[in-house]
N, C-alpha and C positions, 0 to 999 in steps of 0.2 A: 580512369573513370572517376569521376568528380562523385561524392555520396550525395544526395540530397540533405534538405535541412530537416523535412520531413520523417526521412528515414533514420536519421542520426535520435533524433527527440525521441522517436520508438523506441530505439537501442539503448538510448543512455533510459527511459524511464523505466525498461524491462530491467535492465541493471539493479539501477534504485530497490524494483521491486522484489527482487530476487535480494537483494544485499538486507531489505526490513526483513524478511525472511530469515534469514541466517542470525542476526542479532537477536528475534525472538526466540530462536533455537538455544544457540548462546546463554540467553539472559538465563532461561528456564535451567540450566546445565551446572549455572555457575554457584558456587558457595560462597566465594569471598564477596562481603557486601559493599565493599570499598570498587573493585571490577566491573561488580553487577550496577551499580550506580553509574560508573564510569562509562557501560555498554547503553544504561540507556540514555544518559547523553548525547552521546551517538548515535543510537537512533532515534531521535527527538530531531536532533540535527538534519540527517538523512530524510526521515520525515516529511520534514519543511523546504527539504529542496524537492521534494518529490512530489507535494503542495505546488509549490511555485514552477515547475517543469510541465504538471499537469494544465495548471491556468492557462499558460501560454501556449500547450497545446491545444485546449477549447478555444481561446482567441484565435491563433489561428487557422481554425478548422482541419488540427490532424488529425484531434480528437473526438468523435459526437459519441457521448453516452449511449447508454441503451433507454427506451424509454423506462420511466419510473413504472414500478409495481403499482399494480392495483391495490387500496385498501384491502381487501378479501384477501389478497395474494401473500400481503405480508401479515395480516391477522392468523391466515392458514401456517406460516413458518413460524411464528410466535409461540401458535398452538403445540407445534410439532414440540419445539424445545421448552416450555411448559411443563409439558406430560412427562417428556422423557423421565427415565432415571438413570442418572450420569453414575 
């Protein structure tokens, strides 16, 4: 059974996203500043492919957003983390 192209761009972006994960876990873990430079690198990189995989999934149409928030919606989430005390 042949994959689709479709489904492959899912696979490989859920990858991506799952791997930005891991290096910010990573970076946060790390002491040596020479490594922690070197991880984000990598994820800079990782990144940018993740950018570019995403594009070409909205081009063509594997991807459709969710619609955008409302003003009120993201002013209410603002508010939340605002107020908090971290």
């Amino acid at each position: 059974m042949r994959m689709q192209e479709k489904t492959m761009v899912a696979d490989t972006l859920a990858g991506i996203n799952g791997e930005l994960g891991r290096y910010g876990a990573i970076i946060a873990q790390t002491e040596n500043k020479e490594l922690k430079q070197t991880l984000k690198q990598f994820r800079t990189a990782c990144e940018q492919s993740q950018e570019e995989l995403y594009q070409i999934a909205r081009e063509k149409s594997y991807y459709v957003p969710a619609a955008k928030a409302s003003e009120e919606a993201v002013a209410h989430v603002k508010s939340l983390f605002s107020t908090s005390s971290l």
